[in-house]
PyMOL commands that place a pseudoatom at each C-alpha (Angstrom):
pseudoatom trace, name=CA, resn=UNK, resi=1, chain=A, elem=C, hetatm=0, pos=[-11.487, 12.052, 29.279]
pseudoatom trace, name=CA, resn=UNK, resi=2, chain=A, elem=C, hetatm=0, pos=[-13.360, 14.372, 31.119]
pseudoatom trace, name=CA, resn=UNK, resi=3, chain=A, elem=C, hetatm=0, pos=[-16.098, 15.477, 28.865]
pseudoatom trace, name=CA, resn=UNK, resi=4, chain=A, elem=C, hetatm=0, pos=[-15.521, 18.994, 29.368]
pseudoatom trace, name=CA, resn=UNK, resi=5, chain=A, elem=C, hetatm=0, pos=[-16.432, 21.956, 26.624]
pseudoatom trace, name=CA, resn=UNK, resi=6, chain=A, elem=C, hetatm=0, pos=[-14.895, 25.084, 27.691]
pseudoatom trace, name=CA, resn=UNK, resi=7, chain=A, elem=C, hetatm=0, pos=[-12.600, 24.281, 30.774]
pseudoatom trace, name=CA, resn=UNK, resi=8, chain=A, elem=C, hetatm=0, pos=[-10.808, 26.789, 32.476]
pseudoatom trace, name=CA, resn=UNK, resi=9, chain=A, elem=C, hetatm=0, pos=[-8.026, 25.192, 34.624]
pseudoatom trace, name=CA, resn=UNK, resi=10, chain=A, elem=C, hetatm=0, pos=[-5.793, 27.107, 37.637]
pseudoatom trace, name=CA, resn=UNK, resi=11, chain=A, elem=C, hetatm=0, pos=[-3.594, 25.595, 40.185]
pseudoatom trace, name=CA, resn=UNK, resi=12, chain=A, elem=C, hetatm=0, pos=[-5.554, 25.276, 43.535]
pseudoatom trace, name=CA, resn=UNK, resi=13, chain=A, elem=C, hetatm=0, pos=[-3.218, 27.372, 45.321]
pseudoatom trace, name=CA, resn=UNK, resi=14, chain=A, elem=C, hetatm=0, pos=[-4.925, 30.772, 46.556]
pseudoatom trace, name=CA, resn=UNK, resi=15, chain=A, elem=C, hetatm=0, pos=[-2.834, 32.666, 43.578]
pseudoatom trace, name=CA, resn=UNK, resi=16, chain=A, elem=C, hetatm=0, pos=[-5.114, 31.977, 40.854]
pseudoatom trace, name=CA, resn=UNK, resi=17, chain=A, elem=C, hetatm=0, pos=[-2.431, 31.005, 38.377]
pseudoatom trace, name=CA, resn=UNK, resi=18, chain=A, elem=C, hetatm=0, pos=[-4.675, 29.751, 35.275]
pseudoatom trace, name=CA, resn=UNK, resi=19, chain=A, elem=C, hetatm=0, pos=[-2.772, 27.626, 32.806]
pseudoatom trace, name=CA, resn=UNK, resi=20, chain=A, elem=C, hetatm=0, pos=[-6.399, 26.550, 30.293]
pseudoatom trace, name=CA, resn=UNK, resi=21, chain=A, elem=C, hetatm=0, pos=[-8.434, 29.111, 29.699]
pseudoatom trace, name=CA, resn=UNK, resi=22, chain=A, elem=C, hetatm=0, pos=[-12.066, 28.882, 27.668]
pseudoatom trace, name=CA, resn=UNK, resi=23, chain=A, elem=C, hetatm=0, pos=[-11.583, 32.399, 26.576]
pseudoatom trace, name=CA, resn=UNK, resi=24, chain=A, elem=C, hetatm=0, pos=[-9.726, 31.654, 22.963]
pseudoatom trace, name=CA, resn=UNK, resi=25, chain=A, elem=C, hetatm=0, pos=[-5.837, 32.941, 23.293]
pseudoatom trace, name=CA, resn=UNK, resi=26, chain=A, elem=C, hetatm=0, pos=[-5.975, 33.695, 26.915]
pseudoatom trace, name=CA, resn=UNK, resi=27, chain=A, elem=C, hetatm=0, pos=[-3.591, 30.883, 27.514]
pseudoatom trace, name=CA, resn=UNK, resi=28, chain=A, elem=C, hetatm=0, pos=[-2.366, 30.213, 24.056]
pseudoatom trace, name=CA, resn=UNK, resi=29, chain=A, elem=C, hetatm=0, pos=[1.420, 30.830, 25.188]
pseudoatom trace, name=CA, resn=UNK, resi=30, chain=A, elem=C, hetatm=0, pos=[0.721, 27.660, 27.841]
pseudoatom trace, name=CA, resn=UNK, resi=31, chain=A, elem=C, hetatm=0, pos=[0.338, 24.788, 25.209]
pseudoatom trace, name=CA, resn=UNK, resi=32, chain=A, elem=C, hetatm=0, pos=[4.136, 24.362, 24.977]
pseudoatom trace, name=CA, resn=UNK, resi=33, chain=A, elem=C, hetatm=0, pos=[4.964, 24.312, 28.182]
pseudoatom trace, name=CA, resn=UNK, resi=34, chain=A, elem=C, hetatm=0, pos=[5.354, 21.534, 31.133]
pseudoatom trace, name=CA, resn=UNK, resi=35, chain=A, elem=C, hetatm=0, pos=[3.714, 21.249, 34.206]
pseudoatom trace, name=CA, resn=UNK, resi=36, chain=A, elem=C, hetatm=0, pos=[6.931, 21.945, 36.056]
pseudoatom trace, name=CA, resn=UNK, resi=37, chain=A, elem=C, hetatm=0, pos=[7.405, 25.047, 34.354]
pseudoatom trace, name=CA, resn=UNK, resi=38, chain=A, elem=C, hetatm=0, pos=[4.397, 26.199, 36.575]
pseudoatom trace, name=CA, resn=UNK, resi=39, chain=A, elem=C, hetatm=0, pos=[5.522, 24.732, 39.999]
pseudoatom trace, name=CA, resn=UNK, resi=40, chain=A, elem=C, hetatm=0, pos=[3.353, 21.395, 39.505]
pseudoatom trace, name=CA, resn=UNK, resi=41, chain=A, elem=C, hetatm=0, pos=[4.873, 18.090, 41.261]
pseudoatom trace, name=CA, resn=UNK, resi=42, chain=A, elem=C, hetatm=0, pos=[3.572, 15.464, 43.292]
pseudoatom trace, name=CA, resn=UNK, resi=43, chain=A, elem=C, hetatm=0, pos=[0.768, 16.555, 45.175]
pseudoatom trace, name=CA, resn=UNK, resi=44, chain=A, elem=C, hetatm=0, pos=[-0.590, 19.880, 43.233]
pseudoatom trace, name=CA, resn=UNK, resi=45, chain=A, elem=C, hetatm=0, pos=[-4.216, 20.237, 43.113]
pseudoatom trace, name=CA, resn=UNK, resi=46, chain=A, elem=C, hetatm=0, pos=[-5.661, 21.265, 40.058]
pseudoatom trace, name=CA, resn=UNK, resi=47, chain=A, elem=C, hetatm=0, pos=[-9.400, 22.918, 39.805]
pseudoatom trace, name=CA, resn=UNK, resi=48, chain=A, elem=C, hetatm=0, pos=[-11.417, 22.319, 36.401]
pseudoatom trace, name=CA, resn=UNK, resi=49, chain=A, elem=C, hetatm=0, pos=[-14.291, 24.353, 36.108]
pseudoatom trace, name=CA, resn=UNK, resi=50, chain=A, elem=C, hetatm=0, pos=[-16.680, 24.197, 33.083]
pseudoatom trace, name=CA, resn=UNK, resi=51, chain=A, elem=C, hetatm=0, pos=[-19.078, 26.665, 33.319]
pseudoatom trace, name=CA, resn=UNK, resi=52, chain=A, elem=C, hetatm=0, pos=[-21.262, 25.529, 30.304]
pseudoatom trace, name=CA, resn=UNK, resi=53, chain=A, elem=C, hetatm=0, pos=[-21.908, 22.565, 32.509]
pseudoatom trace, name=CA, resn=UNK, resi=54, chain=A, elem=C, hetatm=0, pos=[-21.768, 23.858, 35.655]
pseudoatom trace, name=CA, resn=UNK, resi=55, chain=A, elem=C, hetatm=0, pos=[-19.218, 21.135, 36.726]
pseudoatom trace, name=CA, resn=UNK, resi=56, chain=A, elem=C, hetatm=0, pos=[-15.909, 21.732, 38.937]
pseudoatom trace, name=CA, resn=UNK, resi=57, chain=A, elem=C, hetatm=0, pos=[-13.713, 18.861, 38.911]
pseudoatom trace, name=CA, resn=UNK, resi=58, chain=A, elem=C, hetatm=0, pos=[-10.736, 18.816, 41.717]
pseudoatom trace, name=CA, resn=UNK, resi=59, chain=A, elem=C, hetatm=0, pos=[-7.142, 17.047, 40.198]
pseudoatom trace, name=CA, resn=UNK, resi=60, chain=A, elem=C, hetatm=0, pos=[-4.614, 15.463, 42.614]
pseudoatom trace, name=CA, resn=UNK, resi=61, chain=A, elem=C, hetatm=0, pos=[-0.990, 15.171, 40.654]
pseudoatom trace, name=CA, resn=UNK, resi=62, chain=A, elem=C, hetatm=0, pos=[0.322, 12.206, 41.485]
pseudoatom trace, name=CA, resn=UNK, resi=63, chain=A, elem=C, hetatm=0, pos=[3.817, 11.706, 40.096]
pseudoatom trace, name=CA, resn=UNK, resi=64, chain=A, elem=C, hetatm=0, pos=[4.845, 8.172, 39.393]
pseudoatom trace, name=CA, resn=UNK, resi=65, chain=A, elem=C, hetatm=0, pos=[7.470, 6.019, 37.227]
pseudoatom trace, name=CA, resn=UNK, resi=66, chain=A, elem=C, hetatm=0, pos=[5.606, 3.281, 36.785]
pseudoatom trace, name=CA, resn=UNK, resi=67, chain=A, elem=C, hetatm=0, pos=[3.167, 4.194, 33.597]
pseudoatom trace, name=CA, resn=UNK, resi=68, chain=A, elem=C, hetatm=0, pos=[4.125, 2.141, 30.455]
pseudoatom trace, name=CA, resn=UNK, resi=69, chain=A, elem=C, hetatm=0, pos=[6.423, 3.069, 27.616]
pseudoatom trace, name=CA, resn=UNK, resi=70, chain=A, elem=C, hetatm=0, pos=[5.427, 6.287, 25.713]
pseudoatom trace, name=CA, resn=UNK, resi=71, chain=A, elem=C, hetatm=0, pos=[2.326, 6.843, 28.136]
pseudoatom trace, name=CA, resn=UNK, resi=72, chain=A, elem=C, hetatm=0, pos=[3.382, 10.525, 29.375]
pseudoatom trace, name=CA, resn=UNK, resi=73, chain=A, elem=C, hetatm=0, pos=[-0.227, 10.690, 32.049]
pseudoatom trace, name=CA, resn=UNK, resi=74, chain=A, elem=C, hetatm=0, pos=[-2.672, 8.308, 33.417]
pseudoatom trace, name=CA, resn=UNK, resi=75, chain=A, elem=C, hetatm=0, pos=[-6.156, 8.965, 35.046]
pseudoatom trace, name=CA, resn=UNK, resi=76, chain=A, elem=C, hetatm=0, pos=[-7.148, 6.726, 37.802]
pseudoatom trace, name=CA, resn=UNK, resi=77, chain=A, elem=C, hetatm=0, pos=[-9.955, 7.149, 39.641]
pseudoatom trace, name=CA, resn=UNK, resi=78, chain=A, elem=C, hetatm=0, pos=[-13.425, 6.816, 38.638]
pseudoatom trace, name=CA, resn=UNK, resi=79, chain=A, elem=C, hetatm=0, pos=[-14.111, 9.968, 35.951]
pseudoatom trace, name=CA, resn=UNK, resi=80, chain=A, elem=C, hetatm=0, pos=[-18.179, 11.210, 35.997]
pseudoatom trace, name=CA, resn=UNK, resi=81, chain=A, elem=C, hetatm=0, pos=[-20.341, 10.704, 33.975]
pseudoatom trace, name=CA, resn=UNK, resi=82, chain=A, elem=C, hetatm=0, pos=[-21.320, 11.920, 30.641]
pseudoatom trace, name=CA, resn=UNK, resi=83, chain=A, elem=C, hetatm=0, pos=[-22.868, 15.457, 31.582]
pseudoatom trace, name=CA, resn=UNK, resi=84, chain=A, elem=C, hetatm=0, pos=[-24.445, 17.748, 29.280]
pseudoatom trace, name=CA, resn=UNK, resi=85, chain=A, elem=C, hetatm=0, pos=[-25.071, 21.240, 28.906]
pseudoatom trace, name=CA, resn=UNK, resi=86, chain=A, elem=C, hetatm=0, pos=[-27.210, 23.088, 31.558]
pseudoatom trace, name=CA, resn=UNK, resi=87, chain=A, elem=C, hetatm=0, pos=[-30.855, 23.201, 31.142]
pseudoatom trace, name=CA, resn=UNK, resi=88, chain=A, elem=C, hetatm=0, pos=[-31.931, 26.334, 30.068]
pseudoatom trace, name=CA, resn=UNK, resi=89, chain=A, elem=C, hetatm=0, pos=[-33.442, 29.005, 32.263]
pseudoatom trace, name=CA, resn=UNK, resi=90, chain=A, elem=C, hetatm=0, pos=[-36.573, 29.153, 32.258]
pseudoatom trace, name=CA, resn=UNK, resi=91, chain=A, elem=C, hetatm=0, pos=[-38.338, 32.286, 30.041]
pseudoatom trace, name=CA, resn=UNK, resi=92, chain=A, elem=C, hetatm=0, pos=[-39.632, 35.284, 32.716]
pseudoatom trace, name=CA, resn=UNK, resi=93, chain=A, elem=C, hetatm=0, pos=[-43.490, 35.757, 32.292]
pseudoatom trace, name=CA, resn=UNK, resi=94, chain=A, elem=C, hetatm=0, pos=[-44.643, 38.897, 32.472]
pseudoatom trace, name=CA, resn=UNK, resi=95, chain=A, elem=C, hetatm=0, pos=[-47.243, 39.606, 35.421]
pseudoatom trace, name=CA, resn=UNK, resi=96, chain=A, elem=C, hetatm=0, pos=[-49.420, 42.977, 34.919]
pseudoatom trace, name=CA, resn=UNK, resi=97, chain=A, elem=C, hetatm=0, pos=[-51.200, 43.586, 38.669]
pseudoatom trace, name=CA, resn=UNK, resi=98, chain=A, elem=C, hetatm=0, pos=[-50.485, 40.400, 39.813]
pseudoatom trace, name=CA, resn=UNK, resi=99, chain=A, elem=C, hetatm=0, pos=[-51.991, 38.381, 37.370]
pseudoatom trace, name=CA, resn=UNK, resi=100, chain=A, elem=C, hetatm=0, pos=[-50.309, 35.980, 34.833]
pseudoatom trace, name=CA, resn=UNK, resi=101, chain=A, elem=C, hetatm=0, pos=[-53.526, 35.525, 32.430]
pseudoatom trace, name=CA, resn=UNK, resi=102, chain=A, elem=C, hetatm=0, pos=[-51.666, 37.515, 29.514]
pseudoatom trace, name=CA, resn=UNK, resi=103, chain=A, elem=C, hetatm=0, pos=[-54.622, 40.207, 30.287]
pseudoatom trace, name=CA, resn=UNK, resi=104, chain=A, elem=C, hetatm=0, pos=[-52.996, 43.677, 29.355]
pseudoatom trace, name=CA, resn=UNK, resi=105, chain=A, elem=C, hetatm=0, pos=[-54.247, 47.517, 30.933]
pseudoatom trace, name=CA, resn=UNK, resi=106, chain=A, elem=C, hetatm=0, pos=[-57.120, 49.077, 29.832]
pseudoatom trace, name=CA, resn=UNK, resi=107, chain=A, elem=C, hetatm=0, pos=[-56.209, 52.171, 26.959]
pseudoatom trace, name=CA, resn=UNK, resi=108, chain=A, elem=C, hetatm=0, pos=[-59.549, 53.179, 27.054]
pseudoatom trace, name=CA, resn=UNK, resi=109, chain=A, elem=C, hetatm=0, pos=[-59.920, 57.460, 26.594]
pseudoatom trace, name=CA, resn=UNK, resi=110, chain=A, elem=C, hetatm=0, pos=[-63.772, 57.273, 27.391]
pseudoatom trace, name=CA, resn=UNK, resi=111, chain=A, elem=C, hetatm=0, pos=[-65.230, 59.766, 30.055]
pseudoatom trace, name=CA, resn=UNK, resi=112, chain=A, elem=C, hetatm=0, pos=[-66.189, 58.309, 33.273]
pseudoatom trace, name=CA, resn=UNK, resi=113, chain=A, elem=C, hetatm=0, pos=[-69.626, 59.529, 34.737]
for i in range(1, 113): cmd.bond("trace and resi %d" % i, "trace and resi %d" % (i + 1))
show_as sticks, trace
zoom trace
C-alpha cells in the first residue's frame, strides 16, 4: 500500500523496539506475532523508514470494530505517491591544483637551466 522496498518499522516510543526490519532475518521471529503482543492499541505511533527512498512515513493505530467481515486492517488517509529510488550521487571529479580540465602533473626528469 505504501510502496515501500526495504522498510524498517519500530514503535515511536523512545525504546526503539523494531518489529520489520530490511536486514533479512533480523525480525524473522515477528511475522507470527500480533500487534498486541508488542504493546500496540489504539493510539500507537508507528515510524516507517525506507532508506532506499529516503521516505519516513508516521502510522497512527486506530482501533475500530467497524471494518467489514474478514477485513483484519484498513488504511485511511491519503497514502503518497508512487516514489522511486533516490537519484544517484553524483560521481566526485577529480581536481589537480584547482583545476577540473582533466590536465594531469608534469613527470618530466629534464634539467632546468
Amino acid at each position: 500500500k505504501f510502496a515501500m522496498v526495504a522498510p524498517d518499522v519500530q514503535i515511536d516510543d523512545g525504546k526503539g523496539t523494531i518489529l520489520i526490519s530490511s536486514e533479512e532475518g533480523e525480525t524473522e521471529a515477528n511475522n507470527h506475532r500480533k500487534l498486541s503482543d508488542f504493546g500496540i492499541r489504539n493510539g500507537t505511533r508507528l515510524q516507517a523508514d525506507d532508506f532506499l527512498q529516503d521516505y519516513t512515513l508516521l502510522i497512527n493505530v486506530l482501533h475500530s470494530e467497524d471494518l467489514e467481515k474478514d477485513v483484519e486492517f484498513e488504511v485511511v488517509g491519503d497514502a503518497p505517491e508512487k516514489v522511486g529510488p533516490k537519484p544517484a550521487e553524483p560521481t566526485p571529479r577529480n581536481i589537480t591544483n584547482g583545476s577540473d580540465d582533466g590536465a594531469q602533473p608534469s613527470t618530466s626528469t629534464g634539467k632546468m637551466i
